[in-house]
N, CA, C and O atoms as a DFTB+ gen file, in Angstrom:
400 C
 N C O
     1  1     -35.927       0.846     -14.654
     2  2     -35.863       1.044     -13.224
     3  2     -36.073      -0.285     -12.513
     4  3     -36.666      -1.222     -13.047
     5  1     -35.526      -0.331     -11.199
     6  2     -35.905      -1.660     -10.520
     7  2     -37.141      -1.780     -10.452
     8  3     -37.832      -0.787     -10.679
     9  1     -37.594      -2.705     -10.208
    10  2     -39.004      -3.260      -9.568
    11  2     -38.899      -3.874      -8.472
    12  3     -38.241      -4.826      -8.053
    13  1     -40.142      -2.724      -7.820
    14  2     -39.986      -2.590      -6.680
    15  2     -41.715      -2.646      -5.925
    16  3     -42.255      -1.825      -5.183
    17  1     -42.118      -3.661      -6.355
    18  2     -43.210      -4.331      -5.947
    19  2     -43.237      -5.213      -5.251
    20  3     -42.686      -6.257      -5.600
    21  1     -43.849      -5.121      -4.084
    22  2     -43.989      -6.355      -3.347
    23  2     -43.288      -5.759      -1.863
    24  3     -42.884      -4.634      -1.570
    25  1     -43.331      -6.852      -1.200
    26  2     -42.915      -6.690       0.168
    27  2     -41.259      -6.663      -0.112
    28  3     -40.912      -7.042      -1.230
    29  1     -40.343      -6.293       0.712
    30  2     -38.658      -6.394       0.962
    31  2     -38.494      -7.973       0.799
    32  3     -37.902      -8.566      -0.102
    33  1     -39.240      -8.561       2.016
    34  2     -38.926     -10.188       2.161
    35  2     -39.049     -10.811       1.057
    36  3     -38.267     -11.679       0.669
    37  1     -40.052     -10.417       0.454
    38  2     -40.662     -11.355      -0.990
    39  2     -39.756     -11.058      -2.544
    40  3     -39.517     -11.784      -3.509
    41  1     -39.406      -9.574      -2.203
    42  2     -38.028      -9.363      -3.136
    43  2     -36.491      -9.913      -2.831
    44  3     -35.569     -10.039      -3.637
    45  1     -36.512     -10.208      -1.368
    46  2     -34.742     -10.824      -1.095
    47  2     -35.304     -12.409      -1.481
    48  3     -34.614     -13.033      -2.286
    49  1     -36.330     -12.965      -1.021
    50  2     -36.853     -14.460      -1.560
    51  2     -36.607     -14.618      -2.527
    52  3     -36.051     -15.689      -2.775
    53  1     -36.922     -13.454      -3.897
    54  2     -37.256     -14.139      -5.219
    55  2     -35.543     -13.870      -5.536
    56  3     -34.863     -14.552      -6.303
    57  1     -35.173     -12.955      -4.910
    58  2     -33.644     -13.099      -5.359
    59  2     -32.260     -14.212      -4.955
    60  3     -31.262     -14.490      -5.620
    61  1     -32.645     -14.617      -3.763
    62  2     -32.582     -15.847      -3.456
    63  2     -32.484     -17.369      -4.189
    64  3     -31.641     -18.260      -4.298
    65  1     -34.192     -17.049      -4.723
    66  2     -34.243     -17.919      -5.552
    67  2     -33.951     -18.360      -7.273
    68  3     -34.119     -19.291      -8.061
    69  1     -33.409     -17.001      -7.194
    70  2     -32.749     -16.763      -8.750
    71  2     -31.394     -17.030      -8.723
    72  3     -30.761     -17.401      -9.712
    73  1     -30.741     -16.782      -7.180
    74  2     -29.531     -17.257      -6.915
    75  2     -29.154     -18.950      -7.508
    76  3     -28.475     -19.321      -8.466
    77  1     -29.806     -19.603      -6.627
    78  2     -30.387     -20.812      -6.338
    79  2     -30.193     -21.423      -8.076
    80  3     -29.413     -22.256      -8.537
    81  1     -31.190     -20.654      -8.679
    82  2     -31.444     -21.214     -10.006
    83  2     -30.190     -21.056     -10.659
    84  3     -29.821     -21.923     -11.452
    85  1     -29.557     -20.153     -10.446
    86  2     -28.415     -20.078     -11.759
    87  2     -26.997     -21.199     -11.231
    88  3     -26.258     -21.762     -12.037
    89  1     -26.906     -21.294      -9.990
    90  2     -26.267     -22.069      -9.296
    91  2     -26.763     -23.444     -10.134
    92  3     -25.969     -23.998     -10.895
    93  1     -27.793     -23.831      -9.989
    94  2     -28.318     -25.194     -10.938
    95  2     -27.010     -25.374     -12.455
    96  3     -26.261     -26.213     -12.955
    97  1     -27.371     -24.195     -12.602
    98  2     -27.348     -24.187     -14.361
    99  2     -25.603     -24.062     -14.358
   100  3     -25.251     -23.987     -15.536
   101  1     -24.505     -24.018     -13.508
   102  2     -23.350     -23.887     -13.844
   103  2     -22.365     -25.137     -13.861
   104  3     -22.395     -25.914     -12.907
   105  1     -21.407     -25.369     -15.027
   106  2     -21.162     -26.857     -15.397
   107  2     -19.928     -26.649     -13.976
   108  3     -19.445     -25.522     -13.863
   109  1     -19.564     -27.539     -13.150
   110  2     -18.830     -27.335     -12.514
   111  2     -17.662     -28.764     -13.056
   112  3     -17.913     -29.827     -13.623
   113  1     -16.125     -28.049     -12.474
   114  2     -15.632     -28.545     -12.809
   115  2     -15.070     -29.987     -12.060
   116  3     -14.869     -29.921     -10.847
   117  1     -14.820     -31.262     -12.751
   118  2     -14.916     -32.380     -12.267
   119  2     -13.156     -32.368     -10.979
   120  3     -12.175     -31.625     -10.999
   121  1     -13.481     -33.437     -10.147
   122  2     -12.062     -33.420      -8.618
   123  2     -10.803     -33.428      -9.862
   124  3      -9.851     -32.694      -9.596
   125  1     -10.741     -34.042     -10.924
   126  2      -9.307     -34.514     -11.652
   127  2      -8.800     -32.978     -12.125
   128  3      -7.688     -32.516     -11.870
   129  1     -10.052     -32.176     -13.000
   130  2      -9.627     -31.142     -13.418
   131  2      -9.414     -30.209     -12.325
   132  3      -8.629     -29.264     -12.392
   133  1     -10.015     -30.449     -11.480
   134  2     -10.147     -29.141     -10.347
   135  2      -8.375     -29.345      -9.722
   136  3      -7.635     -28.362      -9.677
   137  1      -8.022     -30.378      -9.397
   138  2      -6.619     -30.866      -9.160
   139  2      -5.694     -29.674     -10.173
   140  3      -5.292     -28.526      -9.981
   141  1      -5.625     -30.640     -11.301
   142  2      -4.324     -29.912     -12.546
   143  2      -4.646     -29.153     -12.624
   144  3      -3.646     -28.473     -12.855
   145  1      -6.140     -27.987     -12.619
   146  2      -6.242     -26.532     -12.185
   147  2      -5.004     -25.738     -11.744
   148  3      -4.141     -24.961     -12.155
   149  1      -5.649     -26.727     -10.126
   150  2      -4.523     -25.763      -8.922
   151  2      -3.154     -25.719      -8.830
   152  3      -2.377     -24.892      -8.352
   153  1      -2.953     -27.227      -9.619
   154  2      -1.414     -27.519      -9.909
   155  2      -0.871     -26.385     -10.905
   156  3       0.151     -25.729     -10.708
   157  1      -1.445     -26.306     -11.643
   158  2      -1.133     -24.815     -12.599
   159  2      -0.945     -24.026     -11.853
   160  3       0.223     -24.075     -11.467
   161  1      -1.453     -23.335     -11.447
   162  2      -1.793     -21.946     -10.852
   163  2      -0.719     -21.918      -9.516
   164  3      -0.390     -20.768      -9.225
   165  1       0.018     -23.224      -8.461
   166  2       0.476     -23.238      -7.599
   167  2       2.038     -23.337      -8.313
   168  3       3.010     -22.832      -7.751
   169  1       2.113     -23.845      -9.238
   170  2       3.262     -23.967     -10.410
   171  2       3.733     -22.206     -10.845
   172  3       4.863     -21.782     -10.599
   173  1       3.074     -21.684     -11.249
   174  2       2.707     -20.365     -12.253
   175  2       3.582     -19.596     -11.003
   176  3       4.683     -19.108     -11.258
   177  1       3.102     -19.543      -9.878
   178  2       3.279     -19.119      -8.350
   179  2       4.263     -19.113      -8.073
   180  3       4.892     -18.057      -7.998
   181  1       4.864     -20.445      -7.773
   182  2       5.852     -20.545      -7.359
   183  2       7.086     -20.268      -8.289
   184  3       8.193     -20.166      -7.761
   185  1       6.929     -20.122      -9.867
   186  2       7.873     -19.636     -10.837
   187  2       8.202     -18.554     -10.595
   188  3       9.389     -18.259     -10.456
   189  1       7.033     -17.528     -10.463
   190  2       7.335     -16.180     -10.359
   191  2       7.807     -16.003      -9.199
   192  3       8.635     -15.097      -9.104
   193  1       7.532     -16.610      -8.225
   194  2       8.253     -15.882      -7.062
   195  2       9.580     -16.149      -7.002
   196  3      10.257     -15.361      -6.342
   197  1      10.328     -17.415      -7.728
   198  2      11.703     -17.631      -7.662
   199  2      12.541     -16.604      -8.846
   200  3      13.713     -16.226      -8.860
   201  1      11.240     -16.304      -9.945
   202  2      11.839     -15.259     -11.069
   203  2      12.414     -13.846     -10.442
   204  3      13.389     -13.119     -10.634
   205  1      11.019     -13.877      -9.408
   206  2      11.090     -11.980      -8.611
   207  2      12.290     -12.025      -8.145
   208  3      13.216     -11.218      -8.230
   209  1      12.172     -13.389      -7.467
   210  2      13.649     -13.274      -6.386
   211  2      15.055     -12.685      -6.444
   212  3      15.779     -11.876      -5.865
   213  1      15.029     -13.972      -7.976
   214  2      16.417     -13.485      -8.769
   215  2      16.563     -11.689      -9.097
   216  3      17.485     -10.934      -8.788
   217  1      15.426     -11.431      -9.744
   218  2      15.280     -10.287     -10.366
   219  2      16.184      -9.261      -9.273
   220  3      17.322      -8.808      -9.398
   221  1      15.319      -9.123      -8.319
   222  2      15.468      -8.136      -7.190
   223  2      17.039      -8.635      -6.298
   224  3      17.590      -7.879      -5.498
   225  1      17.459      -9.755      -6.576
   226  2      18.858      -9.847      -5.624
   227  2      20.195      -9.836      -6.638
   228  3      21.416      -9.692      -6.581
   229  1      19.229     -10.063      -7.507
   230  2      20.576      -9.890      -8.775
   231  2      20.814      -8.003      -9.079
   232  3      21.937      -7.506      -9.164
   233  1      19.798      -7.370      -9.176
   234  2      19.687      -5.805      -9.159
   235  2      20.621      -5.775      -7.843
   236  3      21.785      -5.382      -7.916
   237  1      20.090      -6.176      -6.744
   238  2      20.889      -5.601      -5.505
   239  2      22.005      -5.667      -5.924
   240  3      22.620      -4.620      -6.124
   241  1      22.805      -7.349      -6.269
   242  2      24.429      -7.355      -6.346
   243  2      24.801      -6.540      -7.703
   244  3      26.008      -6.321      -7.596
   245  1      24.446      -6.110      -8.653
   246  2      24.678      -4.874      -9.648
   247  2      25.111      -4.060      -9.240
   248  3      26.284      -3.756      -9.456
   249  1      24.008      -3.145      -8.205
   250  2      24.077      -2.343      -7.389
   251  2      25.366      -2.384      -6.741
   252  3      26.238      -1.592      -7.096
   253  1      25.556      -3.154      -5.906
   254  2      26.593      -3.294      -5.101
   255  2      27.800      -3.237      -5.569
   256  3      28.753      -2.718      -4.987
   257  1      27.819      -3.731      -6.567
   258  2      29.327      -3.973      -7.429
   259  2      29.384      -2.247      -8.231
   260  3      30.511      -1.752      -8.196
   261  1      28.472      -1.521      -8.792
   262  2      28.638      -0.258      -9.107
   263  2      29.099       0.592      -7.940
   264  3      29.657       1.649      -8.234
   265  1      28.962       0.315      -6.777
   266  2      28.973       1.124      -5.580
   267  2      28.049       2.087      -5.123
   268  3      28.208       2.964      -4.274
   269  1      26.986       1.781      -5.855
   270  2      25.580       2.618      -5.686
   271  2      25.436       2.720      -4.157
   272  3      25.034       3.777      -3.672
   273  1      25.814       1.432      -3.202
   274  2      25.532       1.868      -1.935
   275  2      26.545       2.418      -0.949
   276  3      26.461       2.560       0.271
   277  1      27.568       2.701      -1.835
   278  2      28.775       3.543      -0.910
   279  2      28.174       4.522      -0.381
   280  3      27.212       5.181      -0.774
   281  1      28.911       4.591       0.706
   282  2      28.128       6.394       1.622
   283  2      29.470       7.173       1.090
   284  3      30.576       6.638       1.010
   285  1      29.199       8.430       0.766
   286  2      29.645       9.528       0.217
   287  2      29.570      10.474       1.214
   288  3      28.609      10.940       1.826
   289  1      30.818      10.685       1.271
   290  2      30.936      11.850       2.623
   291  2      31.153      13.347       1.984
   292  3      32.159      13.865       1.500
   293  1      29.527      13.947       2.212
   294  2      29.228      15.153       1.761
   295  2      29.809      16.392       2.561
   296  3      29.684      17.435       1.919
   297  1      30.219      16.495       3.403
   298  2      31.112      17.844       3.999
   299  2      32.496      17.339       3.987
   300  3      33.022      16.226       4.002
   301  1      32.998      18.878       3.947
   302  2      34.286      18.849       3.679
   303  2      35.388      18.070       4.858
   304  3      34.774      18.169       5.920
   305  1      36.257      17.602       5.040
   306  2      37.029      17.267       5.669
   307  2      38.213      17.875       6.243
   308  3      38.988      18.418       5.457
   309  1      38.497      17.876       7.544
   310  2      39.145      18.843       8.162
   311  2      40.655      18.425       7.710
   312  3      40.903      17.248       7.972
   313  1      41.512      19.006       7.204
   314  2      42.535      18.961       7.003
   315  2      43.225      19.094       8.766
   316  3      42.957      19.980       9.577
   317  1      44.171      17.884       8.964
   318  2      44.775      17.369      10.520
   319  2      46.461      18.236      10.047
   320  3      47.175      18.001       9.072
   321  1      46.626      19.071      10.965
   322  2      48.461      19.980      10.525
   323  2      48.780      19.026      12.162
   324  3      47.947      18.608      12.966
   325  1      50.379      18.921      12.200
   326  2      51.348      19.109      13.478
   327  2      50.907      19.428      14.597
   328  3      50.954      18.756      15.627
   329  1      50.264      20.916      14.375
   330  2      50.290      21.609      15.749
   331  2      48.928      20.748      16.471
   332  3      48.945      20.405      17.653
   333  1      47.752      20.471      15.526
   334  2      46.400      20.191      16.307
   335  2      47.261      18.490      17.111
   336  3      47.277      18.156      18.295
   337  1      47.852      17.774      15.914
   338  2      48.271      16.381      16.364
   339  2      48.673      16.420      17.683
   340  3      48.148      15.874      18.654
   341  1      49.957      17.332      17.607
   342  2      51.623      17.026      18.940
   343  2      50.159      17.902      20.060
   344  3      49.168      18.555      19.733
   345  1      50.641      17.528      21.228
   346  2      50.255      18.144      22.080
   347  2      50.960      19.861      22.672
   348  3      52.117      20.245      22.501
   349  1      50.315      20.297      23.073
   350  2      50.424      21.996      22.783
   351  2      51.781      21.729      23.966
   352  3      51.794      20.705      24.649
   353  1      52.734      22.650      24.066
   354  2      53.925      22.697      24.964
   355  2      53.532      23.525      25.972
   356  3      52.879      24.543      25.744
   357  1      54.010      23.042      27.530
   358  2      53.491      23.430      28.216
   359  2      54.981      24.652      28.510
   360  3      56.204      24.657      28.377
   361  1      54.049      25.421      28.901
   362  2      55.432      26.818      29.237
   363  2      55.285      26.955      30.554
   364  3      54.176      26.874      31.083
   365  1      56.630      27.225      31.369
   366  2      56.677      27.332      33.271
   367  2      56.525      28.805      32.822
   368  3      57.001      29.383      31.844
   369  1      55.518      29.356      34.075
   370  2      55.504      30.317      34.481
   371  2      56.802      30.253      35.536
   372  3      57.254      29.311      36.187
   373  1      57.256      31.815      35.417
   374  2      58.283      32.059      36.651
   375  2      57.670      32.970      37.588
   376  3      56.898      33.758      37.043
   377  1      57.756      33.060      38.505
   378  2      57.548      33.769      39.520
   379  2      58.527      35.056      39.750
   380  3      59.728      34.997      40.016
   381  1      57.736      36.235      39.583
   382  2      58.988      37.713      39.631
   383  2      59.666      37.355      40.868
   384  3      59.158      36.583      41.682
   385  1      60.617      37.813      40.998
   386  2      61.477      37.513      41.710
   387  2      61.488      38.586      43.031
   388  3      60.903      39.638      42.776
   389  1      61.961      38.508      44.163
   390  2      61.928      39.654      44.757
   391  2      63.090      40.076      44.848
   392  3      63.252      40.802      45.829
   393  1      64.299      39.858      43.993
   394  2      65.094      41.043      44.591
   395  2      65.648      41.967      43.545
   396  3      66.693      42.613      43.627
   397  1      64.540      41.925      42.254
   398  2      64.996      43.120      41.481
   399  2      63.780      43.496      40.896
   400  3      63.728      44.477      40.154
């Protein structure tokens, strides 16, 4: 179980100071290595992101060339006849006549 003696303050102090201590004790790494570190890691970075790139635009043009992104026209299509095309004929009304 923790130990839990003492005042709050005097337990965040001693933890503090254990902080403190182990901080002492860690070999840190020298400016030259710390450099070719980051150079790695900014290297590593920038590979993959030009790898993803390809990956994902080369899939797209695949894609594209299969016709995966054609739109597909899902309802049926109205078959167009003559009569809807020509315009409908207009017919004269005559007027009955009055003398028969």
């Amino acid at each position: 179980m923790a130990d839990n003696k003492g005042n709050i303050f005097k337990r965040f102090g001693k933890k503090i100071s254990d902080v403190f201590a182990e901080l002492k004790r860690v070999t840190w790494p020298t400016g030259e290595k710390l450099g070719k570190t980051a150079a790695v890691v900014l290297l590593v970075i920038a590979f993959f992101a030009v790898y993803l790139t390809l990956i994902g635009n080369g899939g797209r043009w695949l894609l594209d060339k299969v016709g995966f992104y054609d739109i597909v026209e899902t309802t049926p299509s109205v078959e167009t006849t003559e009569a809807t095309e020509a315009p409908a004929e207009t017919v004269e009304e005559t007027e009955p006549s009055a003398e028969g």
